[in-house]
C-alpha positions as CSV (number, residue, x, y, z in Angstrom):
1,X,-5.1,-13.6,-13.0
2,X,-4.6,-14.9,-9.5
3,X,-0.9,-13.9,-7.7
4,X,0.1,-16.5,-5.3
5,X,2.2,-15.6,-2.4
6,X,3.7,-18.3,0.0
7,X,3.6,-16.7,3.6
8,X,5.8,-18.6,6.5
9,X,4.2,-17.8,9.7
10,X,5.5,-17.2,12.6
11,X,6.7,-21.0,13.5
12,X,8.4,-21.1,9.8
13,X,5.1,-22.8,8.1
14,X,4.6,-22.1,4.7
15,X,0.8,-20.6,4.0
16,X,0.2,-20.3,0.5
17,X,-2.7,-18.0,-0.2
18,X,-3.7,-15.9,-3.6
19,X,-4.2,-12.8,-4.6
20,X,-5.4,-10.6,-7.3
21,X,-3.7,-7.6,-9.2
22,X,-4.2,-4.5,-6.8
23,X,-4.9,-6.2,-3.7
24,X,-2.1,-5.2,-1.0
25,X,0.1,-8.1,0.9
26,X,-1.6,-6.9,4.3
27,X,-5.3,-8.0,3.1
28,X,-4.2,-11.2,1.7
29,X,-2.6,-12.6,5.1
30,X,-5.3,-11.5,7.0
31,X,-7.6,-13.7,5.0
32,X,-4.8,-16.8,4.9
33,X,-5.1,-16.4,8.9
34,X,-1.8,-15.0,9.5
35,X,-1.1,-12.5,12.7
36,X,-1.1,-9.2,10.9
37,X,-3.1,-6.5,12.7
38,X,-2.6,-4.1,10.8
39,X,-3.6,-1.7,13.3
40,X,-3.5,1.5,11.3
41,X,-5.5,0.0,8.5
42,X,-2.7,0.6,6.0
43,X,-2.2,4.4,6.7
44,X,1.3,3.9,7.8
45,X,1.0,4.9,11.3
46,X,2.1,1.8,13.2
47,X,4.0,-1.2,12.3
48,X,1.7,-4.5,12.8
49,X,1.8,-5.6,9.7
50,X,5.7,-5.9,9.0
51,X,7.2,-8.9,7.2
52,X,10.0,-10.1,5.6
53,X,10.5,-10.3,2.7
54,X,12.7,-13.2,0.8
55,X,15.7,-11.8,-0.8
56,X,15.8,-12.7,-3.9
57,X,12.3,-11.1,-3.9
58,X,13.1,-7.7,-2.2
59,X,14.4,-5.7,-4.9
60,X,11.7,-6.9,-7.6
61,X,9.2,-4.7,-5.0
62,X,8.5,-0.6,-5.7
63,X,11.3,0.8,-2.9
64,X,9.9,2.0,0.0
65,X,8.8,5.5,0.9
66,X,10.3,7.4,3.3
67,X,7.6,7.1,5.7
68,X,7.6,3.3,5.0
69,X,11.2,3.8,6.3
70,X,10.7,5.6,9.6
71,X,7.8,3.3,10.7
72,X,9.8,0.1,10.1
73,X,12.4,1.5,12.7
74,X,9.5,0.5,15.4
75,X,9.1,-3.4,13.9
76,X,10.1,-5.9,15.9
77,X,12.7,-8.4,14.3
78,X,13.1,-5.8,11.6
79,X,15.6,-6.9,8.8
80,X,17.3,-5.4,5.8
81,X,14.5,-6.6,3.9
82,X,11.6,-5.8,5.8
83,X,8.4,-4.3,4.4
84,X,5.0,-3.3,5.6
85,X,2.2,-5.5,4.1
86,X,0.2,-2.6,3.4
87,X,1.9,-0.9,1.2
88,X,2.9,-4.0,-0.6
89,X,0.2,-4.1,-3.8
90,X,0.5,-6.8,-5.8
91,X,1.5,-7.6,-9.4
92,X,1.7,-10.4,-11.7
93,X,5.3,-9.9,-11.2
94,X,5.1,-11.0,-7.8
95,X,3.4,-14.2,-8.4
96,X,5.1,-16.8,-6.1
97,X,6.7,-14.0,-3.9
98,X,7.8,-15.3,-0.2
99,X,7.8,-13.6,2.9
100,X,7.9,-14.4,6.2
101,X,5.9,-13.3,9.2
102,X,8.4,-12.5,12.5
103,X,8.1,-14.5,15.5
104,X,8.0,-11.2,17.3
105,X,4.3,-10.6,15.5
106,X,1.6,-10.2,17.7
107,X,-2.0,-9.8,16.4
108,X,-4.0,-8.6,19.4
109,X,-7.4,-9.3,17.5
110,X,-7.1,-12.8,18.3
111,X,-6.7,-12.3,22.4
């Protein structure tokens, strides 16, 4: 079963990519081109790979953890609704979830 996630980048573009059960958000982006570093690789210790997520989406995601928390205090444009791609792993419950990447995103990779 495929998950399909609209991404808007940076500019406000929608980028619809798809996902499987288990994959995390972070991953996914990555591969639909988006600027997500993800510098940490997904072990919480930075905050390259933060989005934002829709509303009507947020609460339908497994809350953060605390660490989650304290790293999203570093993101740039951070929101009520802001995640970290990583620890986003998707379910067929999130099929057609929207989020949006900041305009404050950087992906140093690219340089």
């Amino acid at each position: 079963m495929s998950i399909t996630i609209t991404f808007l980048d940076p500019f406000g573009k929608p980028v619809a990519a798809v996902g499987e059960p288990g994959d995390n958000l972070l991953r996914v982006g990555q591969a639909a081109g988006l600027p997500l570093e993800g510098t940490c690789e997904g072990q919480m210790a930075c905050s390259t790979c933060h989005v934002i997520v829709a509303a009507e989406w947020f609460d339908r995601l497994i809350p953060a953890a605390e660490e989650e928390e304290d790293m999203l205090d570093f993101a740039a444009g951070a929101r009520r609704t802001s995640r970290l791609s990583c620890q986003i792993e998707l379910t067929a419950n999130l099929d057609g979830l929207t989020v949006s990447v900041p305009t404050e995103s950087n992906d140093l990779r690219r340089m």
